[in-house]
C-alpha positions as CSV (number, residue, x, y, z in Angstrom):
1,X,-41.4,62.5,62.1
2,X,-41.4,65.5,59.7
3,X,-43.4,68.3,59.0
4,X,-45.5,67.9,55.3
5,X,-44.2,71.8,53.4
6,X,-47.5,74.2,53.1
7,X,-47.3,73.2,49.7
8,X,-47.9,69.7,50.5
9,X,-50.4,70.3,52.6
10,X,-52.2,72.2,50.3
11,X,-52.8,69.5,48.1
12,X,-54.0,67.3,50.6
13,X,-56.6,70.1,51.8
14,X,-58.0,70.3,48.1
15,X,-59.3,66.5,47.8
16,X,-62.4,66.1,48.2
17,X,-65.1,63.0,47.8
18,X,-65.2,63.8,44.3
19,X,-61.4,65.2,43.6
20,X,-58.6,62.6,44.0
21,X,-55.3,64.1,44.4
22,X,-52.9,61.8,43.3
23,X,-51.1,61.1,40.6
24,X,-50.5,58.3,38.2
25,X,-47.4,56.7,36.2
26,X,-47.4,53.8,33.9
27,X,-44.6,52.0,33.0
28,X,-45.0,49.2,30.1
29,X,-42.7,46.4,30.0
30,X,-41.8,43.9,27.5
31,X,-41.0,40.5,29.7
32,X,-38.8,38.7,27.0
33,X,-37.8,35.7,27.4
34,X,-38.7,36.2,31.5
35,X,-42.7,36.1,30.6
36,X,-45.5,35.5,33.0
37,X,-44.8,32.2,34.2
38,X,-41.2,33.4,35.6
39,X,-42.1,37.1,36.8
40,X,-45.6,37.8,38.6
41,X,-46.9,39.9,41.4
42,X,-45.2,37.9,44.0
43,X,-41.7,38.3,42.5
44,X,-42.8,42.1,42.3
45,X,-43.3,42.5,45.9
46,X,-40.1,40.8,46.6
47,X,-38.7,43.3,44.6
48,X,-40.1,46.3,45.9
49,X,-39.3,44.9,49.8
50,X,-35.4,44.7,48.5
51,X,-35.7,48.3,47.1
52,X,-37.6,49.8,50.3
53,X,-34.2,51.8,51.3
54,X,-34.3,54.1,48.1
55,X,-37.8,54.3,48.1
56,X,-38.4,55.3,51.5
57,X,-41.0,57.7,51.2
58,X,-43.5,54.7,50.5
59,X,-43.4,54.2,54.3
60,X,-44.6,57.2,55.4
61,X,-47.8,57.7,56.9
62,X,-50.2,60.8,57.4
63,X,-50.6,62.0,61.1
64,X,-52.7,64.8,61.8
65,X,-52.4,67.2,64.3
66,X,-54.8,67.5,67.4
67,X,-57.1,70.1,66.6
68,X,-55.9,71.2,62.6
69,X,-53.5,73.2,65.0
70,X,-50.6,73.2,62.2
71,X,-50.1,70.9,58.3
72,X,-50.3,67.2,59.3
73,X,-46.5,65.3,59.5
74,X,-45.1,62.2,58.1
75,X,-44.5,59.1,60.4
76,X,-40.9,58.5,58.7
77,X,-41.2,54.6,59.2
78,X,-44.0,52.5,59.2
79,X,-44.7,48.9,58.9
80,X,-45.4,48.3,54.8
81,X,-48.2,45.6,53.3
82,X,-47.1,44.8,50.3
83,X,-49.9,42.4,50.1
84,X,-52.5,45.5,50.0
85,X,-49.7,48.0,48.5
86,X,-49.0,45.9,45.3
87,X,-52.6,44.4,43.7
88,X,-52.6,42.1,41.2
89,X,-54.7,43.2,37.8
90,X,-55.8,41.1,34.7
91,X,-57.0,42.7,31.8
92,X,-59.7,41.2,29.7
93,X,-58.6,40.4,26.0
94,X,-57.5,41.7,23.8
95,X,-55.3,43.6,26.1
96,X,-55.2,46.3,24.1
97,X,-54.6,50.2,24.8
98,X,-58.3,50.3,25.3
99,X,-58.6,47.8,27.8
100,X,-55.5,48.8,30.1
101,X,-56.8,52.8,29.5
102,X,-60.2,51.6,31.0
103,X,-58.6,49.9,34.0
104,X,-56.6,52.8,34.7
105,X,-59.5,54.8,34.7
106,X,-60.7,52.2,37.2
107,X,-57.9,52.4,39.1
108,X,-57.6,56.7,39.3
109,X,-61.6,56.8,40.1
110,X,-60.9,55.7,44.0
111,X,-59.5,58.1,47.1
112,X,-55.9,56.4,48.7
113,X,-56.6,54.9,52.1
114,X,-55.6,58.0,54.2
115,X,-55.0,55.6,57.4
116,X,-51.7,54.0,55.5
117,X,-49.0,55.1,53.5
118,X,-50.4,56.9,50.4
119,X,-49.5,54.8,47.3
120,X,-50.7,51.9,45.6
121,X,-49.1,49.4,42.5
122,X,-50.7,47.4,40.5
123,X,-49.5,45.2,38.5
124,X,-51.1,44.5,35.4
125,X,-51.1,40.9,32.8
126,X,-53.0,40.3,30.1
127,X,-51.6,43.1,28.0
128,X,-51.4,42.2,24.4
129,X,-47.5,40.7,23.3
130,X,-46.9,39.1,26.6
131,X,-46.4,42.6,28.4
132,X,-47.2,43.7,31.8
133,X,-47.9,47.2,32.8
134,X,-46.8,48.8,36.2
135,X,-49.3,51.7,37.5
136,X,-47.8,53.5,40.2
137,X,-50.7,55.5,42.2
138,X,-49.5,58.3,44.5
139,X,-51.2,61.3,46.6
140,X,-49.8,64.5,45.2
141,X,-49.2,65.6,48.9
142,X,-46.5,63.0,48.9
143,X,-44.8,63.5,46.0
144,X,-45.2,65.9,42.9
145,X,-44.2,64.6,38.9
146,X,-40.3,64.5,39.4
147,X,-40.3,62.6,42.5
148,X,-43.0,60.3,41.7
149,X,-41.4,59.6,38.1
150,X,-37.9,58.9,40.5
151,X,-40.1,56.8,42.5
152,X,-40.7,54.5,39.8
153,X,-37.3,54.8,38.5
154,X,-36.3,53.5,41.4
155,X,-39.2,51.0,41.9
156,X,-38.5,49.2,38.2
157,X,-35.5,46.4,38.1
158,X,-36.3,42.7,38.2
159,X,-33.0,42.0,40.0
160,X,-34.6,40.2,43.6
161,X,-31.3,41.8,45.2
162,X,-31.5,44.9,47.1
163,X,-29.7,48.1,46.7
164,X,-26.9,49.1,48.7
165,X,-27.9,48.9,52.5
166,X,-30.5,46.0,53.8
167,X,-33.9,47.0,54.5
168,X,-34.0,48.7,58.1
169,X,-37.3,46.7,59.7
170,X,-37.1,49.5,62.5
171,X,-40.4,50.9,63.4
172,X,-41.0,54.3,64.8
173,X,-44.0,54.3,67.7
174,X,-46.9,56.2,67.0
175,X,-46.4,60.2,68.3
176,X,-48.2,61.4,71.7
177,X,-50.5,64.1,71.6
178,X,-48.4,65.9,73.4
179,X,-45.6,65.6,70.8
180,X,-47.6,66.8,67.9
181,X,-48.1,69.5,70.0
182,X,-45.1,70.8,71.1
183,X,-43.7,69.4,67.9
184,X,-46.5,72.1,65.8
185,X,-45.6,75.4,68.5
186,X,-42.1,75.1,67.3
187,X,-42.5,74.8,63.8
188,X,-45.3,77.7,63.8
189,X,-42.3,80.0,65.8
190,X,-39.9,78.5,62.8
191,X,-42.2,80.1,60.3
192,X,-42.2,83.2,62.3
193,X,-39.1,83.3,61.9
194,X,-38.9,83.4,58.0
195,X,-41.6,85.7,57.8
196,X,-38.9,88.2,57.2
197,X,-37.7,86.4,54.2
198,X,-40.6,85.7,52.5
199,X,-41.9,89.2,52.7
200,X,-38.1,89.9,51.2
201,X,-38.4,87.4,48.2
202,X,-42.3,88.6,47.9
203,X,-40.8,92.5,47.4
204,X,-38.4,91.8,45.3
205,X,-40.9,89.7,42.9
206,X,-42.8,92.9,42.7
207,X,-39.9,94.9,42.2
208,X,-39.3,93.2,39.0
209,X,-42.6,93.4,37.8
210,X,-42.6,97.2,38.2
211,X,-39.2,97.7,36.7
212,X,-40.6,95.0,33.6
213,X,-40.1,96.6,30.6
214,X,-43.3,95.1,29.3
215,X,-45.2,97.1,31.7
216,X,-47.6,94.3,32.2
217,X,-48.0,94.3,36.0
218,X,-52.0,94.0,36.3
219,X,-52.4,91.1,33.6
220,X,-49.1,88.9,35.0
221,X,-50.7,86.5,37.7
222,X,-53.8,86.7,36.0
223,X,-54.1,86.6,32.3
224,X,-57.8,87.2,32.4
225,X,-60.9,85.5,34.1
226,X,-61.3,81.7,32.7
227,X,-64.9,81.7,30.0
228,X,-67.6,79.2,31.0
229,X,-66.7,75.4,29.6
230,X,-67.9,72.4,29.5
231,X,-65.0,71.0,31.6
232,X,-66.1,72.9,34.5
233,X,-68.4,71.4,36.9
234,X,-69.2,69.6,40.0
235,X,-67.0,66.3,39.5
236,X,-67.9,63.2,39.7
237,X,-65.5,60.9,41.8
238,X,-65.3,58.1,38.5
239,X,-62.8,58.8,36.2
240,X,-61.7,58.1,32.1
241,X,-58.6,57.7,30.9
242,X,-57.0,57.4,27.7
243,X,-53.6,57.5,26.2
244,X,-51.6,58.0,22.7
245,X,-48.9,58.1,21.1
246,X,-46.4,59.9,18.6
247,X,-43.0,59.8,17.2
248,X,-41.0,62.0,18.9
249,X,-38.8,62.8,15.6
250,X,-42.2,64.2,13.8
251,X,-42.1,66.3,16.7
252,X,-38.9,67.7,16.5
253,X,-39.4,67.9,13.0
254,X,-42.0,69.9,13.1
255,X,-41.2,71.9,16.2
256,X,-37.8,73.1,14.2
257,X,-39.6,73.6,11.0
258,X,-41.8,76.2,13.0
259,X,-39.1,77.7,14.8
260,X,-40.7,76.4,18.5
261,X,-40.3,74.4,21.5
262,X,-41.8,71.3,22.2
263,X,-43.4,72.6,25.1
264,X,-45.2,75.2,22.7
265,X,-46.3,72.6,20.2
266,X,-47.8,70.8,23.1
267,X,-50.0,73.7,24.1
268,X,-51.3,74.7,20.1
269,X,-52.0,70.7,20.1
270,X,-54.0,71.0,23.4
271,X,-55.6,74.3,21.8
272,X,-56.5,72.9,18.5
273,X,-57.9,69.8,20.2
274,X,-59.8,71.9,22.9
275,X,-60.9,74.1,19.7
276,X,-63.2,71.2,18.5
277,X,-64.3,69.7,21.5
278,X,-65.5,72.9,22.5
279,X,-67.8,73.4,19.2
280,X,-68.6,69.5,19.7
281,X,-70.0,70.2,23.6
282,X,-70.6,73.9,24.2
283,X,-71.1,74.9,20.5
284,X,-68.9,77.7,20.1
285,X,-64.9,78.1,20.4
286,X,-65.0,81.9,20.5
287,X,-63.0,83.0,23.9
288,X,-59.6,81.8,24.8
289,X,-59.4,79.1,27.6
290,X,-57.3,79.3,31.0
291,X,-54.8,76.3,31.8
292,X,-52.6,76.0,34.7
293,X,-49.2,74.8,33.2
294,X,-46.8,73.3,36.7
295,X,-43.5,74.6,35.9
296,X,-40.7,72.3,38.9
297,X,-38.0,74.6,40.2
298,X,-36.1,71.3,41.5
299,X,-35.4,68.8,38.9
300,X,-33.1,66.5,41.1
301,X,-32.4,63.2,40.0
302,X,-32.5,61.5,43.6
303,X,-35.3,63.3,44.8
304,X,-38.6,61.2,45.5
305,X,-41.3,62.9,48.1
306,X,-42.2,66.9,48.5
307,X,-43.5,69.2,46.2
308,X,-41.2,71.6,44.3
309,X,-43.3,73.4,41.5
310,X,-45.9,76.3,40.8
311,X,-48.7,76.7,38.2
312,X,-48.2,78.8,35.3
313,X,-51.4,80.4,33.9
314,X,-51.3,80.3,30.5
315,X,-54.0,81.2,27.8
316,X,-55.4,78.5,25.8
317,X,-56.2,80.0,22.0
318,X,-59.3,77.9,21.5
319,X,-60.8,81.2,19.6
320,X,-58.5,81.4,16.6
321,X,-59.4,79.6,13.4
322,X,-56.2,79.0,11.7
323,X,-53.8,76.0,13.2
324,X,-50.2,78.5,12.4
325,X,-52.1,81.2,14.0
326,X,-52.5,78.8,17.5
327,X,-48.7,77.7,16.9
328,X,-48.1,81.6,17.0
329,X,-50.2,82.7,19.4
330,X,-49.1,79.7,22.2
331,X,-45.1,80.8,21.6
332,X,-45.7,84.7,22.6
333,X,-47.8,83.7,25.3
334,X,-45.4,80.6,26.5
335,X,-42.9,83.2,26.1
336,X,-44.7,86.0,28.5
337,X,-45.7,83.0,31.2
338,X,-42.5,81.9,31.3
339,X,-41.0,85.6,31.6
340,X,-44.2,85.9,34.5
341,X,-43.0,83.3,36.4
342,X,-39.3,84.6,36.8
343,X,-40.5,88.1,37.2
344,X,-42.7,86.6,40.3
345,X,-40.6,84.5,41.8
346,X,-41.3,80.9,40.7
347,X,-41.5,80.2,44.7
348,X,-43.9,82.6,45.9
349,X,-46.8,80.6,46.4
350,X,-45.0,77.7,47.9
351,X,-43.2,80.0,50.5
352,X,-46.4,81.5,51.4
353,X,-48.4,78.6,51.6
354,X,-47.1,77.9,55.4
355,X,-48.9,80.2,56.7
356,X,-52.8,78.6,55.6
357,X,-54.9,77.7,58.3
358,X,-55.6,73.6,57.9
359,X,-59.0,73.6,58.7
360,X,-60.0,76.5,56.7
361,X,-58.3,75.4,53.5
362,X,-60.0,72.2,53.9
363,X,-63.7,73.6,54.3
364,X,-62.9,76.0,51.4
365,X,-62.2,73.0,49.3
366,X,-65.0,71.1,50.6
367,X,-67.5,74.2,49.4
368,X,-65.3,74.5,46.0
369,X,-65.4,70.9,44.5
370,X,-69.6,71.4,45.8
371,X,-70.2,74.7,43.3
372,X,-71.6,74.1,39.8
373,X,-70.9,76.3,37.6
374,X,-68.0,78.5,35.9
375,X,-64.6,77.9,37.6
376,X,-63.2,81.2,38.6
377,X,-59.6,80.1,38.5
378,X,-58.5,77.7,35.8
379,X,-60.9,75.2,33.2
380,X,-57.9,73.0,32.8
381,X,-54.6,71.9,33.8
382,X,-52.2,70.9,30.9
383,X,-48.1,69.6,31.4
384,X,-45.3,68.3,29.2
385,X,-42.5,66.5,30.7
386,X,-39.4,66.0,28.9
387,X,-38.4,62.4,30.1
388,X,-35.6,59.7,29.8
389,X,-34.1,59.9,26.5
390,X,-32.7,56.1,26.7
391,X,-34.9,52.7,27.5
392,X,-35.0,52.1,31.0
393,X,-34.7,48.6,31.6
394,X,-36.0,46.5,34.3
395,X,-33.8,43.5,34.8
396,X,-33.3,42.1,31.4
397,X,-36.8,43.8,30.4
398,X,-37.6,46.8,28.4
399,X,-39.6,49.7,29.8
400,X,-40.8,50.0,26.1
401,X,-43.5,52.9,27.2
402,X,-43.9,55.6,29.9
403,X,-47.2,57.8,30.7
404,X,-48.1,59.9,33.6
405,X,-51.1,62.0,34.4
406,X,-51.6,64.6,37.3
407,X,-55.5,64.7,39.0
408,X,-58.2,66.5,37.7
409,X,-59.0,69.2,40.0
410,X,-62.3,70.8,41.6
411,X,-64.3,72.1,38.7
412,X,-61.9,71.3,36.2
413,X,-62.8,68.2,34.6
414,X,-59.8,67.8,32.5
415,X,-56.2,67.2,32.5
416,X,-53.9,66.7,29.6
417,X,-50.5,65.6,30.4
418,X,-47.2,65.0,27.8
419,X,-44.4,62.8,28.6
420,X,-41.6,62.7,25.8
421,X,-40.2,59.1,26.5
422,X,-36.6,58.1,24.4
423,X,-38.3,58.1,20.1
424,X,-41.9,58.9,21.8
425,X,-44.3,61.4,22.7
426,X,-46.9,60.1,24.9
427,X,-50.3,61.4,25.5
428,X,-52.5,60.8,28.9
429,X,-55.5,62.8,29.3
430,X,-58.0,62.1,32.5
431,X,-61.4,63.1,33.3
432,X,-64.4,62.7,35.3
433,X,-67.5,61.1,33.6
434,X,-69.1,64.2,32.9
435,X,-67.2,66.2,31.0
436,X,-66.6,63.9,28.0
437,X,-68.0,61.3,26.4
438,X,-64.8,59.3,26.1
439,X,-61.5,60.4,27.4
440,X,-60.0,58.9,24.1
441,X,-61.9,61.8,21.8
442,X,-59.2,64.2,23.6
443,X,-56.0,62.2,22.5
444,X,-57.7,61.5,18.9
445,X,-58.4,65.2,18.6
446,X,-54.7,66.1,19.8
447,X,-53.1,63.4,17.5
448,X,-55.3,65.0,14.4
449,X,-54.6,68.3,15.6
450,X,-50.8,67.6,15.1
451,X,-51.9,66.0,11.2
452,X,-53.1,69.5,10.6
453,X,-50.7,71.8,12.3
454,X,-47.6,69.7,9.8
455,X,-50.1,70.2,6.9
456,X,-50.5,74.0,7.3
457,X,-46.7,73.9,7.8
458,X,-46.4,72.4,4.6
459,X,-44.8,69.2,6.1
460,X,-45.4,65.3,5.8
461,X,-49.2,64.1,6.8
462,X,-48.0,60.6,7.1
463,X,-46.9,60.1,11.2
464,X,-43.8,58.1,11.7
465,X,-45.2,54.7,13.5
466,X,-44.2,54.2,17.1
467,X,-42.0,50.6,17.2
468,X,-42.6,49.7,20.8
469,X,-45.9,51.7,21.4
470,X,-48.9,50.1,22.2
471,X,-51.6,50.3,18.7
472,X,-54.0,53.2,18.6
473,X,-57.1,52.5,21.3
């Protein structure tokens, strides 16, 4: 048994009937000469059962504590199902993006199964070219983007063998009462304990933010107070999904040509895109928006469960006309939030987050994701990942694609997430039903947004095609 981090436990407290929290990666894989007929979900299972010793986190299950007395802890090891872990999924023809994008959106519109471990696979035939896709569902509370992308790292090799040692079948007996218990006094007079060390790394954030030579103290946790959007709502609990795809060489291209990071080309694409869906749904573009960027502060390779990351509040320039001028304004402010966040202490709210009281986080979530109207805190959450920069290869397979998308969260219908995969940059943007029309008008707008930003840079209209990518939805 171990204890889940505040931080974990936090994003367990903020799900709610209509807010999922958990997060989604997609692997596409081009059989070969394996196809169908050789490889399907049964062969699959087999090989997650052999692989069960590195991905040992997918036998964990939730176990509250008696009373909301401390955060809930992990049963370490737990009898799997494969059968109801790993679903099989056909998609109707074509098998296009379109069709898998709609049965992902499917897939993300339904709450894990808190009463066993909390992850689900699918895994998905019928895609166009003989390929099969692999959709890795997990709660956020288990895992956060690095571990889950390790996860399925991990998770993705044909080979029936297993790795290293032999699956250990052990299973630990359910905890008494009386052991959660004890188990919860001891870790609340732990925390006690580092009191004096959080209140140390907490001074000496705020040390750095007086002695900033910026002198921005009052606007660095909180740029300003996110407008009224048409992402922000009461959610529903069904989602849309939709996905695309760019070369990853126009990027760079373009990116160097402008004198930016990727990261900041990322956000003017989001802004640009936001631009005209704003004057498309609320009629006007004339305030900046509010997006909460995660930034990880553990990036290890063999990590896969916990949460190691905080969210960056960074302005969205949905007001300014002119594509350079978003390019600009994103880089100074990508440049301040990133200054912010060291100033701070990137693990502030993590440390801190200990110390919440279960049930009162959960009932203050329960009323959030119930309000209907301007979100006070964020209108979206946006993230680019830089990701694998060779093929990964399952068996004799190619992972030709990789996607991942974070949840949308209460009364902020939107999030926009980047993964940079080998020659590709891949778009994933989810939603609830409510806040757009069709998730794929998000990706079209980012993808034309990019057209633009190269033409006012005085570069190439004409986007490189994508070899092993899917075709546009």
């Amino acid at each position: 048994m171990k204890r889940l981090t505040g931080w974990d436990a936090f994003l367990l407290y903020s799900e709610a009937p209509n807010v999922h929290m958990h997060t989604l990666k997609i692997a596409i894989v081009e059989l070969g000469d394996l196809g169908e007929r050789t490889f399907g979900v049964e062969q699959f299972r087999e090989v997650i059962r052999g692989r069960l010793p590195k991905l040992y986190p997918l036998r964990y299950q939730l176990v509250d504590i008696p009373w909301k007395f401390h955060h809930p802890m992990w049963r370490e090891h737990v009898e799997v199902d494969l059968e109801y872990h790993i679903r099989p999924l056909r998609l109707p023809a074509p098998g296009g993006r379109r069709e898998l994008d709609d049965a992902i959106a499917e897939i993300a519109g339904t709450p894990l199964d808190r009463s066993k471990p909390l992850w689900e696979m699918y895994f998905v035939e019928g895609l166009e070219g003989g390929r099969i896709a692999i959709v890795n569902k997990i709660h956020h509370a288990l895992a956060d983007g690095v571990a889950a992308a390790n996860l399925l790292a991990y998770g993705m090799d044909l080979r029936t063998g297993p790795i290293g040692a032999e699956v250990d079948d052990a299973i630990d007996p359910p905890p008494t009462r009386r052991q959660l218990i004890r188990s919860a006094w001891s870790d609340h007079f732990r925390h006690l304990a580092e009191v004096p060390s959080t209140i140390g790394y907490t001074v000496a954030g705020l040390n750095r933010v007086r002695r900033s030579s910026r002198k921005l103290a009052p606007d660095l946790t909180r740029p300003f107070t996110p407008p009224p959007s048409f992402m922000n709502h009461v959610l529903t609990p069904e989602r849309r999904f939709a996905t695309a795809s760019l070369s990853l060489a126009d990027i760079k291209e373009t990116k160097a040509h402008l004198d930016i990071s990727i990261n900041d080309l990322v956000l003017a694409m989001s802004a640009g895109a936001l631009r005209k869906l704003s004057l498309r749904y609320d009629g006007h573009a004339d305030s900046p928006l509010l997006a909460s960027v995660p930034v990880s502060f553990d990036f290890s390779s063999d990590r896969v469960c916990g949460n190691y990351f905080t969210g960056v509040m960074m302005p969205v320039p949905i007001h300014l006309e002119d594509p350079l001028e978003r390019v600009r304004q994103t880089h100074e402010d990508a440049l301040l939030a990133k200054e912010t966040n060291l100033l701070i202490g990137p693990e502030l709210v993590s440390r801190w987050s200990n110390y919440m009281p279960p049930a009162a986080m959960e009932s203050l979530f329960a009323w959030l994701s119930k309000i209907d109207g301007p979100n006070k805190v964020l209108n979206l959450n946006i993230s680019n990942v830089p990701g694998p920069r060779e093929y990964g290869r399952v068996g004799e397979a190619v992972v030709s694609e990789l996607y991942s998308v974070g949840p949308v969260t209460a009364a902020a219908g939107l999030n926009i997430t980047v993964w940079s995969y080998v020659d590709q940059l891949n778009i994933s943007v989810l939603s609830d039903l409510d806040t757009v029309e069709d998730a794929h008008e998000v990706t079209s707008a980012m993808v034309d947004e990019f057209v633009e930003i190269r033409r006012a840079a005085g570069l190439s209209e004409e986007l490189t095609p994508v070899p092993l990518a899917m075709g546009p939805a």
